[in-house]
N, C-alpha and C positions, 0 to 999 in steps of 0.2 A: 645801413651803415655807409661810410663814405670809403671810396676805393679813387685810387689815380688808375686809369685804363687806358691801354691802349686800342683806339675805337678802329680804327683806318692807319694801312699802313703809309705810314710818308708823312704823316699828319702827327701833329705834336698828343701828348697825352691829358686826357682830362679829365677833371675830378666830378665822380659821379657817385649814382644813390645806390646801393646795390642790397640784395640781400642777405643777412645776414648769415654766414653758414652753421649749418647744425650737423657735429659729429656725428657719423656712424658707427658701424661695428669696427674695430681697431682704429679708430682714428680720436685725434688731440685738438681740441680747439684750443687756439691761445689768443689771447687779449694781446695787441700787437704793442709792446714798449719803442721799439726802433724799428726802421728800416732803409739800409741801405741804399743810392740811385751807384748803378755801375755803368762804366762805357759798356759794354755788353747789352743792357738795353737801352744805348742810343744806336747803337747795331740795330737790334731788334727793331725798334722802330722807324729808322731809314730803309728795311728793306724792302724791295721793292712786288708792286700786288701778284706778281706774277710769279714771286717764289715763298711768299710768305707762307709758312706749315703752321703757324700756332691758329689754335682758336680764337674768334671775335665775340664779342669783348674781350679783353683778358685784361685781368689785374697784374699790374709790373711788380717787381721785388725780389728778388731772388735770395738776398740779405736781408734775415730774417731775425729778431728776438722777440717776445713776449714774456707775458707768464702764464700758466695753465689754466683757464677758464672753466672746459668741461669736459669729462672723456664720456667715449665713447663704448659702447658696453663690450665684455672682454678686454679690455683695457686694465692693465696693472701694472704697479710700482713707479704712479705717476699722481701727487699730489696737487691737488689744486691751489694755484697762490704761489708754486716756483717759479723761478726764474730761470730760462730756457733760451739757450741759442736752436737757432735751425741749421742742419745739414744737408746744405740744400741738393747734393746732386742723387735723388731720389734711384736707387734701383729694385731689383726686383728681391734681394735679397739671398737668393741663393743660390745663384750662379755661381762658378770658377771666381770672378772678382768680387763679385759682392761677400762671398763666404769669405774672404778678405779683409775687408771690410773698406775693398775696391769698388761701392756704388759709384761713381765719379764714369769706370768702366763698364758698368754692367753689358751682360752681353747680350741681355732680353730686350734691356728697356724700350727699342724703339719695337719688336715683335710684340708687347703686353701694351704697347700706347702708354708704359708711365714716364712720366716729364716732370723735372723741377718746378718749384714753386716758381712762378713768372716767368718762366718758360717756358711752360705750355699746361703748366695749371694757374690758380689761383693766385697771387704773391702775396707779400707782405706788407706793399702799399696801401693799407688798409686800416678799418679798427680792431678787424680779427681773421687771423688764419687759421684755415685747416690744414693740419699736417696728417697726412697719411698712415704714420706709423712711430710709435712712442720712441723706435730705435734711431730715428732722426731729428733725437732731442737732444742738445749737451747740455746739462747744468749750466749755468752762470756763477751760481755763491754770490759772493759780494762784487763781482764785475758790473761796474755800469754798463746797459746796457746801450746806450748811445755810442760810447766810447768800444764797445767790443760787437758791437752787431757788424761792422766792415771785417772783421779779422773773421767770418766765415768765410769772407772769399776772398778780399782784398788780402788779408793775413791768409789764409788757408794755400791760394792759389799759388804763391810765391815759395811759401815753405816748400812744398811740394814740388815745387820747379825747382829750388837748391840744393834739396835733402839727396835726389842722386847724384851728387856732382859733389859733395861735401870727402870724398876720400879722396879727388885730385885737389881740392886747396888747401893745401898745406902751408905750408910757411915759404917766402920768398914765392909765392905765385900772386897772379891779378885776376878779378874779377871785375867784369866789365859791367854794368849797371842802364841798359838804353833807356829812357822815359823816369821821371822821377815824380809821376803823378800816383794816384793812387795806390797802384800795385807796386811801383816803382818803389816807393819812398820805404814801405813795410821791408819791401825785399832788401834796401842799403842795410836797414836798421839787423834784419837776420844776419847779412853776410859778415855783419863786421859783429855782432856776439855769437856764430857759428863759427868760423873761419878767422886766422890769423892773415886773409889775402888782403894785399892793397885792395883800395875797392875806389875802380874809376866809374865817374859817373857824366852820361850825354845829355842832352836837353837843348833845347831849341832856344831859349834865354837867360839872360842874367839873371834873371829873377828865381827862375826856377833852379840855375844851377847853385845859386846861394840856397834854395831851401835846403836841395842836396847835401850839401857841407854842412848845415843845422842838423841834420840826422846821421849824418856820418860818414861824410862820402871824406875820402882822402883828397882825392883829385876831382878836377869836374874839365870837362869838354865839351865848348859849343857844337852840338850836332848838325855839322857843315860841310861844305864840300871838301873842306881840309881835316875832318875830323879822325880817318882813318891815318893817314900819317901822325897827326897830331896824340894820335894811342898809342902808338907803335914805337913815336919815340918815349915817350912817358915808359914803355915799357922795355927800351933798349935794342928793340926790332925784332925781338923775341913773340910779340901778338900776346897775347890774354890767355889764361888757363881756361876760362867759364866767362861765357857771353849770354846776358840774359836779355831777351829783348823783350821789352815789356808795352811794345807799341804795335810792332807787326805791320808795319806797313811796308813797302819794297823800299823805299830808302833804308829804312830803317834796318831790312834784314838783309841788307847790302854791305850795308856798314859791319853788322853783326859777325859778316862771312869775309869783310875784309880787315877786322880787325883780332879774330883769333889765331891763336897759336899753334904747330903743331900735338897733336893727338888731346887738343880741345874741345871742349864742347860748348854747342851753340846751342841754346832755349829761347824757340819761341814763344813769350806766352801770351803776348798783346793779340786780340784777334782782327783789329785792325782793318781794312777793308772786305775782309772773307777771302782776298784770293791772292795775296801776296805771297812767294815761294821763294825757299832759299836753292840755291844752284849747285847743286853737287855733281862734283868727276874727279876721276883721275890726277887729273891735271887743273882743277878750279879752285882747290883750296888747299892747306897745307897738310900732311900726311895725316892720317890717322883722325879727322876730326867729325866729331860725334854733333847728327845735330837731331831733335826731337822738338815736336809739339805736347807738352804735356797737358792738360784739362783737371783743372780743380783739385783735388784734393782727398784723401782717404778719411774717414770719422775718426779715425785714432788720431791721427797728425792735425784735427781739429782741434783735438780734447789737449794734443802738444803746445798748440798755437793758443789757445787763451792760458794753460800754465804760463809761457812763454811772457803773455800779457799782466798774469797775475802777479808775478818773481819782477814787474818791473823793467822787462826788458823790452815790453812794444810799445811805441807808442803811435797811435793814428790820428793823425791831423784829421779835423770835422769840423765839419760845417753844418750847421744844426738849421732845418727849416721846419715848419710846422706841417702837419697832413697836408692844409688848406692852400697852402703856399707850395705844395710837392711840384706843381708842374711849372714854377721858376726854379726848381732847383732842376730839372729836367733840362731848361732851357740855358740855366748856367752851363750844367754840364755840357751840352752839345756846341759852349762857347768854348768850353776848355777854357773856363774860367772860374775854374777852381783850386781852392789848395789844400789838395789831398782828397775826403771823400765827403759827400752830402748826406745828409743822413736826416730822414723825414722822422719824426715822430707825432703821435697822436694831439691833436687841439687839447 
């Protein structure tokens, strides 16, 4: 079958023959409908040989749908011919957070060697994945899969960034919005059918700040060196309730930490160079302000996020390339010449 892989780290990804997988015991083959390209692995594949942990070859994807192809024996209450999202942050199951249905945190996974799909197993870039286990299946129903295979992470990762922050926006507060790209865009669309907050939004151009405002930004802010006053006053010198910074890079979580408000919170969720930090003291930011790294997403707030998509309220901008053509959408991606998300599907 054909797989986009990544062969060599630093070296762009390329479509190769690979073989095909055969279920074993608990495990789901699916005939792959979509699959996502995320900044995440163009992360992956700029890192550098000397820190790279995944296995070579690997097939990229981490945004996953299909339908059910063939189980594997002990396998039940899994129909062949469904329509199937993947959730992709694989744990071990029954840990403190996976008992949760906190896989995203498990607390074994890197002690048991298990890894998401395309990062550091098998992906979805492909014509068939194996998934591990039936409970990191969600139904689809009638959701197209091209249109909802980003909302596993693109949709997933964002809810999950807002959903603890949703009891300080209230009415008369601001949500601040940094990058309006793939996560970005999914996150305006939550805050403003979650939250009754303004919702300001940054971006590096006109272009993108107008996508912003298509999806529902109230306000928009070129992200510059005037950008933090230029929030501040928008916001009466008061700072933001909730800053979600969906780029993560040191500018960007500069901005984050100079444009919130007292007893705010700051969300990184962009992972952006791997070692950009926010500055906290005493004295370095305004009283009381909360800031965290969240990671992906819980299975139930998966199964929330395409309701969310079903009832009408998400929508993900896509850009559709074919298998054969995956590793230009790869190279768009790393142009940041995209708007919204890529999303491969099969020849």
């Amino acid at each position: 079958m054909k797989a986009i892989q990544i062969v060599k780290p630093g070296q762009p990804p390329q479509l190769r023959e690979v073989d095909k997988p055969v279920p074993g015991p608990g495990q789901v083959l699916l005939k792959v409908t979509a699959a996502g390209a995320c900044h995440s692995d163009d992360f992956v594949l700029n890192l550098p040989e000397e820190g790279f942990a995944y296995p070579l070859p690997m097939t990229l994807g981490h945004e996953g749908a299909g339908v059910v192809a063939e189980v594997g024996s002990g396998v039940t209450g899994v129909s062949e011919g469904t329509s199937v999202a993947v959730y992709g942050p694989w744990g071990c199951g029954v840990c403190h957070f996976c008992s949760r249905g906190l896989e995203n945190y498990c607390s074994r996974a890197g002690e048991l060697g298990i890894a998401p799909p395309g990062l550091g197993n098998p992906g979805a870039m492909a014509e068939y994945l194996l998934v591990d286990n039936r409970r990191h299946l969600v139904p689809l129903g009638d959701l197209d899969p091209v249109a909802a295979v980003p909302l596993t992470d693109a949709g997933l990762t964002p809810y999950h960034a807002i959903k603890s922050s949703l009891p300080k926006l209230v009415g008369g507060t601001t949500a601040v919005v940094i990058g309006a790209g793939g996560l970005g865009h999914v996150g305006i669309q939550l805050l403003r059918h979650l939250t009754p907050s303004r919702v300001i939004v940054l971006d590096v151009n006109d272009e993108k700040l107008a996508f912003a405002r298509e999806v529902g930004a109230h306000e928009v802010v070129l992200s510059d060196a005037d950008a933090v006053a230029n929030v501040r006053k928008i916001t009466g010198g008061e700072g933001a309730t909730a800053v979600f910074d969906f780029v993560g890079l040191q500018p960007t979580i500069d901005i984050a930490m100079g444009v919130v408000g007292t007893m705010g919170d700051v969300v990184i969720v962009g992972i952006g160079d791997g070692v950009a930090a926010a500055k906290v003291g005493f004295f370095t930011q305004p009283y009381e302000v909360s800031v965290r790294a969240p990671y992906w997403g819980a299975r139930d707030e998966l199964i929330e996020v395409l309701d969310l998509a079903r009832d009408g309220v998400l929508e993900v901008a896509v850009e559709k390339f074919l298998l054969d053509d995956g590793v230009e959408a790869y190279r768009r991606l790393a142009a940041n010449d995209l708007r919204g998300r890529a999303v491969v599907v099969p020849d």
